[in-house]
N, C-alpha and C positions, 0 to 999 in steps of 0.2 A: 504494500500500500504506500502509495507516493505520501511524503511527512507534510507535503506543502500544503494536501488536500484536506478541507474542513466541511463534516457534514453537515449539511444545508436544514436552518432549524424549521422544525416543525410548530403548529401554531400552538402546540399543549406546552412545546417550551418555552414559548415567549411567555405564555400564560403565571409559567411556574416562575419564570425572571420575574416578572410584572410583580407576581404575591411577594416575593422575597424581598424585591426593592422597600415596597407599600409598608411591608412589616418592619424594615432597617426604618421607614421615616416615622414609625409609629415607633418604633423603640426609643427615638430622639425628641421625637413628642412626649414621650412617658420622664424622661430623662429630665426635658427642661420642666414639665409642669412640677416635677420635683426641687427643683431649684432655683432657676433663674425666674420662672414664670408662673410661680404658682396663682390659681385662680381665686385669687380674695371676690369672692362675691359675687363672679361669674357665671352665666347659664351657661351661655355658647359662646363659643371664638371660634372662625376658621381663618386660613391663610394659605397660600399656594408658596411654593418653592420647586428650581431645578434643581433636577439628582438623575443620574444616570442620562443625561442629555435629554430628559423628557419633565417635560411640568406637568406638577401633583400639585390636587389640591389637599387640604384634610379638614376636619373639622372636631372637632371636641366639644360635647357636652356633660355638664356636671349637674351635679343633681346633693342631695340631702342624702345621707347614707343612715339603714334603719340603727346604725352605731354610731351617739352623737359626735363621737371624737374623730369619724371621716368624711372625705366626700369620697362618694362614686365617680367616676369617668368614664366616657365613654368616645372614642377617638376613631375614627372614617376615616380611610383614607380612596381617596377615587385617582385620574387621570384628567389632567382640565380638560374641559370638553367633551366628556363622559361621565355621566352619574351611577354608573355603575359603582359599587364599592369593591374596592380590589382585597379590600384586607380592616378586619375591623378588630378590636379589642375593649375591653373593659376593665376595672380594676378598682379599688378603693387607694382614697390620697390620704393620710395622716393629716388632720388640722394642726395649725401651730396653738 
């Protein structure tokens, strides 16, 4: 097999790149609402950013968690120009 030759991807592995990427900008999303950005008093926030040469939007919403000392999260990430969600998560935030 010639080294130079690369198989030609099929659409389940863009698919699988796509969730992977979605999931890296939602781990960065979990990361700053941890630290730099935590949501004092906020419902929703979303924001778009390029990664991997393609623009994501995401969105995050918080909520009242039934444990007074958290808030819930919940964090979308889509494709701009698609509302498809590519990759979604949830989680509880420690209040200060």
């Amino acid at each position: 097999r010639d080294l130079h030759s690369f198989p030609t991807r099929r659409s389940s592995d863009l698919s699988l790149e796509n969730r992977v990427i979605a999931r890296e900008i939602a781990n960065n999303r979990i990361s700053l609402i941890n630290t730099l950005e935590k949501p004092f008093n906020q419902k929703n926030r979303s924001g778009s950013l390029v990664f991997y040469g393609d623009e994501w939007e995401w969105k995050e919403t918080f909520n009242e968690a039934p444990m007074k000392s958290y808030i819930e999260y919940q964090i979308e990430i889509t494709k701009k120009d698609n509302s498809q969600v590519i990759y979604e998560t949830k989680g509880f935030l420690k209040k200060n």
